[in-house]
N, C-alpha and C positions, 0 to 999 in steps of 0.2 A: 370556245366555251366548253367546260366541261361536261363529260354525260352525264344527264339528270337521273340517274338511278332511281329515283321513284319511278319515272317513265319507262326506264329500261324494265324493270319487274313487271309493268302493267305491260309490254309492249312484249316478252318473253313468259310471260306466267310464270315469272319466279316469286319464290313464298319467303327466301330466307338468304342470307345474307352474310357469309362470314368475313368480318372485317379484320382481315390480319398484318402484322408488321411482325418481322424478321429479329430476333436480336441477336448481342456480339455473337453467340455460339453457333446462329444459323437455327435455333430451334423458329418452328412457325409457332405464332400464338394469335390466338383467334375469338371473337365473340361471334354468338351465332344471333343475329338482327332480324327482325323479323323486315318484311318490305313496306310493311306499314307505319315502321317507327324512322325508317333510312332516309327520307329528307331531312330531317333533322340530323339525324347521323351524320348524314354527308357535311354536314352545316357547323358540326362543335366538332367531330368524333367522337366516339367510342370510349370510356373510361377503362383504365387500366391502372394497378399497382403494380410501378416498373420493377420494382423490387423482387418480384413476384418471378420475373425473367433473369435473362441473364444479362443485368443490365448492370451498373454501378452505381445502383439507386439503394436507398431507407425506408421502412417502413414508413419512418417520419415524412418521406415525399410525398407533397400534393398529385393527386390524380394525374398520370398520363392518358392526353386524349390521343386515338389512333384516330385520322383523319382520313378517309377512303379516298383512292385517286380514280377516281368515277372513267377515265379512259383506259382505266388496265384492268377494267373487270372483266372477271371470266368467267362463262354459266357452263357449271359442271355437265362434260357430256354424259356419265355414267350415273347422275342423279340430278336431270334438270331443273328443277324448283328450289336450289341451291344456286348459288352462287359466289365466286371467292373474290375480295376485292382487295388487293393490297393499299394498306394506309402508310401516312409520313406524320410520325409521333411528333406532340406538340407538347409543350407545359407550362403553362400562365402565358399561353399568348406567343413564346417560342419554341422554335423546334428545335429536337433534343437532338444536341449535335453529336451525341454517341449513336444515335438509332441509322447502321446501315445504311438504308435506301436513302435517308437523308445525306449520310457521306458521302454517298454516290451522284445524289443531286447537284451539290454542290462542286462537284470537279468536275460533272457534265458543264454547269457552267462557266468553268473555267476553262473545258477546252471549246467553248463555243467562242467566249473574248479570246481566246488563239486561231479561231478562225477553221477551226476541226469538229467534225461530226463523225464519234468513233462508232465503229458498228462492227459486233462481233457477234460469233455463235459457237457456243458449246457442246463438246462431245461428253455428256455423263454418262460413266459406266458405272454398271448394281449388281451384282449378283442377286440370285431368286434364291434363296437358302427354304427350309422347314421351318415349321411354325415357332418354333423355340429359338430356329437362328443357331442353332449347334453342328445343323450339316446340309449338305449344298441339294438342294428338292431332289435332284434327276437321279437315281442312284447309276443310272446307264452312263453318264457323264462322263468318264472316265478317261477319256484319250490324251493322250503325254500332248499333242499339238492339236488344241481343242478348235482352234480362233479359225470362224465360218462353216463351223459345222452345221450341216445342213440337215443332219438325222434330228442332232440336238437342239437345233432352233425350232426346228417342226415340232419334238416335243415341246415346247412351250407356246407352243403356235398361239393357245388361246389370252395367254398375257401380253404377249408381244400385240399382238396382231387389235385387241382391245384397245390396247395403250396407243397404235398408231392410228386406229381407226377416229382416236379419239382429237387428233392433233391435226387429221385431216379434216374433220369436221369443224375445227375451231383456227382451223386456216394457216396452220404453221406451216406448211409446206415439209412434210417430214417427207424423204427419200432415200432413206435407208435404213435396215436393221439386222445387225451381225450376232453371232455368236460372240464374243470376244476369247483371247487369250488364255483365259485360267477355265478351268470347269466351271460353269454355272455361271457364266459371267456372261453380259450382254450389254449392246450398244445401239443406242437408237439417235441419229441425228435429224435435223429440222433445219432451215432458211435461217441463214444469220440475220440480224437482225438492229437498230438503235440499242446501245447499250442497256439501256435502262426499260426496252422490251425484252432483251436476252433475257437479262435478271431476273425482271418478273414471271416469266416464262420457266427458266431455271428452278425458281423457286415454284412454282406451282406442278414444273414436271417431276421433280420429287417428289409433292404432296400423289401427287397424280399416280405415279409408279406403286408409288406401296400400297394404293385403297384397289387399286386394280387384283396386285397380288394378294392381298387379304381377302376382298373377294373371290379368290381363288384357291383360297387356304392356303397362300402361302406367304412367307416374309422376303422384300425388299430389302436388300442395304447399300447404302452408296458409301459406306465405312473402306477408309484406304487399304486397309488390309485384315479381311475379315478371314483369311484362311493361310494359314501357312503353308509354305511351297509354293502359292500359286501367285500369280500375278497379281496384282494389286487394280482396284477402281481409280483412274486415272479422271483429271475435267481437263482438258486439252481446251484451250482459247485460240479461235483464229483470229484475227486481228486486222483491221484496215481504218485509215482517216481520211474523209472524203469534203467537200464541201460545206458550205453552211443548208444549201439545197437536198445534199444527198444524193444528186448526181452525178460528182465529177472524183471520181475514187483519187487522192491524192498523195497516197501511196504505192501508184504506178508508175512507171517510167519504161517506157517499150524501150528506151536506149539502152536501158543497162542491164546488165547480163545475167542479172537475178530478177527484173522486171520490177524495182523497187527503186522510190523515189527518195534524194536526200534527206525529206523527211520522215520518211519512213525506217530512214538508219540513221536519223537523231534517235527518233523515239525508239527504235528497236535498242540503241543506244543506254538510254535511258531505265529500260531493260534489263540488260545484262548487269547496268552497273548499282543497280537499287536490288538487286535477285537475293540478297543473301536475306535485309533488311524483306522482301518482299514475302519469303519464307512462312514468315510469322501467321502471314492472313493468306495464301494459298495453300497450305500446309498447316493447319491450325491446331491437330490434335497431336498426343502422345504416338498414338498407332499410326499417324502418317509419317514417319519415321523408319516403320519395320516397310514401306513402299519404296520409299525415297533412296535408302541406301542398304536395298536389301539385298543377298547374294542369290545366284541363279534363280532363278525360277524352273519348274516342271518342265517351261515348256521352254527353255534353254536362253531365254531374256526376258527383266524384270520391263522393259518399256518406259523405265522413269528413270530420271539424268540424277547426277550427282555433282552435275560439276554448269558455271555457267556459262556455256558455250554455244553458239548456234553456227547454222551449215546448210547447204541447200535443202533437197526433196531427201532430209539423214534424217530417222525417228531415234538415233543413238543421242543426239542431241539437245539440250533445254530448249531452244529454239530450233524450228527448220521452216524454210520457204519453201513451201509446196509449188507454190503457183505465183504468177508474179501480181503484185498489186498489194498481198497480203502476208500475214505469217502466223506459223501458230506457235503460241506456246505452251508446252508439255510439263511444265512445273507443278500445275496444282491437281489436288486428288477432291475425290468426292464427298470430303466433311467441309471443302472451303465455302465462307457462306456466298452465295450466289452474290451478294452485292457487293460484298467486300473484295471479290476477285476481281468485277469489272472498277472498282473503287483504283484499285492498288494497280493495275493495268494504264489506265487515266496518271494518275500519280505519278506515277517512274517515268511514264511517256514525254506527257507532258515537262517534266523537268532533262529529259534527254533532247526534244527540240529545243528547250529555252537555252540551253549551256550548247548547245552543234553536238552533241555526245555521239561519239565514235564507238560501235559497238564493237571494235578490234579485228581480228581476222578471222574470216571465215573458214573452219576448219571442216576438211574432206576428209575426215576418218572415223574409224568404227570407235565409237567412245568405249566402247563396254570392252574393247579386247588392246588399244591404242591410245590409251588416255593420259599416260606417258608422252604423250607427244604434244599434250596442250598446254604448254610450259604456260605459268604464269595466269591460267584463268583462275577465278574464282572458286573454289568448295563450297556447294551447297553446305547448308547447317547440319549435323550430325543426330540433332534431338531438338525437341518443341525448347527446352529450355537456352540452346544457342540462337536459336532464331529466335526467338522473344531478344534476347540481347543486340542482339543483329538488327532487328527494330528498333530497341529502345536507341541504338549510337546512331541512328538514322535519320537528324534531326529535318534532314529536306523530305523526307517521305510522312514525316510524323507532321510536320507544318502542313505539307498538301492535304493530308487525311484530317488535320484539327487536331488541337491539341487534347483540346478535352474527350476526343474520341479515343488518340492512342495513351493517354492515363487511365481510362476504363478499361481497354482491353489490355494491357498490360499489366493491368491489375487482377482482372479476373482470371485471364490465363497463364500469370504466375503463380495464383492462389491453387489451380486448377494441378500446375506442374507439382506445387508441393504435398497437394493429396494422393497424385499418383507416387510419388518418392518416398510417403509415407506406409504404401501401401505396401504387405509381406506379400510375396508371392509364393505358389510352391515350389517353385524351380531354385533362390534361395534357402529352401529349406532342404533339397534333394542333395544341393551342390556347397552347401556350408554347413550343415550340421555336424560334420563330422571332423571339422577342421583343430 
């Protein structure tokens, strides 16, 4: 039975209630409910005009109700008389199968009729920037190999340490918090977790990161590449498929020499071979692009692959097995919307065990200096507008996700490319004026 959110307010002394659902672009959208009107709430949802978002809706659309999923509430630890509850958007009775967490619902049950319980957890990294977002808080920041600076994380000691304090109290099991690679850049991990807890966790550690930093006067971004030169905000997925219990990891194999079970190199499979089409929705904006295939970094490697190849305990690679039982993937940066990555994760998997999908060979070499040597694997996409394409000819990844889902986002995020290609920049004005 689901939590009865009236109870829960009376039983937490929470006064308020933001009822939110995700859309295609990852923006949060939220009503703020008081706890006296939330049985009801819980009971219709929440009215919304989709249109209003970034959805592929009309003024002309009847009301979107957001329906709260009363077991993924979470009562804000830095202002508890709040509370954030993510909804699964409905309209005349059904649910709008372009709304995110619903595409993700729906391929969770899919891999439950295969008999797989996927559970993953993310590494989002953000930079701390100045309030305008034009330069990176710490002006001390400075060092050509920044990643685990220990001077530099102490300067931010009171947002990091907020932000974990706050994940220990709400029971995520957070266990570590680094410096990262580029100046101002930071990484905080937590317990992986059911997919569809990641997500919502995902999506509220976002929320979560920037109200901390704002109260600290300063701005969050988990934008793929908010600064030139430096390393880019990477969402790294680990990845494992265990029982329908949740206790038998069934992506282990002690025999084999990577510690990974044949089905675990279906779907890693499944993976490699949907990556380009996968693009689209881990990689989602124009500026994940200047991450994705971008040349050196400050700090002498960008961290993020170009090509779709995996390798053991190699971070040169789209994929690498750390440990056996699991794997992660380094493909998607920090504009992907949190449901869509564990959506399209499901998706490729799942169609790599249904076909036995051979994820090819495992390659032992430094991608970024030897990449030459990986005849024949795939090119990641070049720009948001390849990978939209690379989606669209995807026709088994667009089936999995629904269809009416990839006609929305392909809609919108081509709409999306042609405003940025419409847009003059000054750099052709510097470099063609004069032609």
């Amino acid at each position: 039975m689901a939590t009865d959110l009236a109870k829960f307010a009376k039983d937490n002394d929470v006064k308020y209630f933001m009822v939110s659902f995700t859309d295609l672009f990852g923006s949060q959208r939220a009503k703020l409910v008081p706890a006296a009107a939330i049985g009801q709430m819980q009971e219709d949802g929440a009215g919304f005009a989709g249109f209003a978002a970034w959805l592929d809706m009309s003024p002309a659309d009847p009301d979107m109700l957001a329906v709260p999923d009363g077991d993924a509430v979470i009562q804000l630890p830095w202002k508890p008389e709040v509370a954030w509850v993510p909804a699964n958007p409905v309209m005349e009775g059904d649910e709008v199968a372009q709304a995110p967490r619903n595409v993700l619902r729906k391929l969770i049950a899919a891999a439950d009729d295969a008999g797989l319980r996927i559970k993953t957890g993310v590494e989002a990294e953000f930079f701390l920037l100045n309030p305008e977002g034009t330069e990176l808080s710490d002006p001390l920041d400075v060092a050509e190999k920044p990643c685990y600076d220990q001077s530099a994380v102490m300067r931010r000691y009171d947002v990091i340490a907020a932000i974990c304090d706050n994940m220990l109290g709400l029971g995520w099991g957070p266990y570590q918090n680094d410096h990262e690679d580029a100046n101002g850049q930071f990484e905080m991990n937590w317990e992986y977790d059911d997919v569809l807890a990641t997500a919502d966790k995902h999506s509220f550690f976002k929320f979560m990161v920037k109200s901390i930093a704002e109260q600290n006067g300063l701005r969050a971004t988990f934008m793929p590449k908010p600064m030139e030169g430096l390393t880019g905000n990477g969402c790294h997925a680990h990845i494992s498929g265990w029982d329908a219990a949740g206790k038998t990891n069934k992506f282990a194999d002690s025999s084999d020499e990577m510690g990974l079970s044949a089905l675990a190199y279906n779907f890693l499979g499944g993976i490699i071979g949907h990556a380009e089409g996968m693009t689209a929705l881990t990689n989602p904006t124009v500026n994940s692009y200047k991450r994705l295939n971008a040349p050196v970094t400050l700090s002498g490697a960008t961290w993020s692959p170009n090509t779709a190849t995996w390798s053991g305990n190699n971070r040169t690679h789209m994929v690498r097995v750390p440990d056996a039982g699991r794997f992660e993937l380094r493909l998607a940066d920090g504009a992907t919307n949190p449901y869509l990555l564990q959506a399209a994760i499901i998706a490729a998997g799942l169609d790599g065990v249904d076909k036995g999908s051979d994820p090819g060979k495992r390659l032992d070499i430094n991608m970024y200096t030897e990449s030459n040597k990986a005849r024949g694997a795939k090119k990641l996409p070049l720009n948001l507008l390849d990978a939209l394409r690379a989606f669209d000819k995807d026709k088994v990844l667009k089936e999995a996700l629904g269809q009416e889902f990839a006609g929305a986002y392909l809609k919108l995020k081509n709409d999306e490319w042609n405003r940025f290609t419409a847009h003059f920049s000054q750099w052709e004005r510097e470099n063609t004026l004069d032609v």
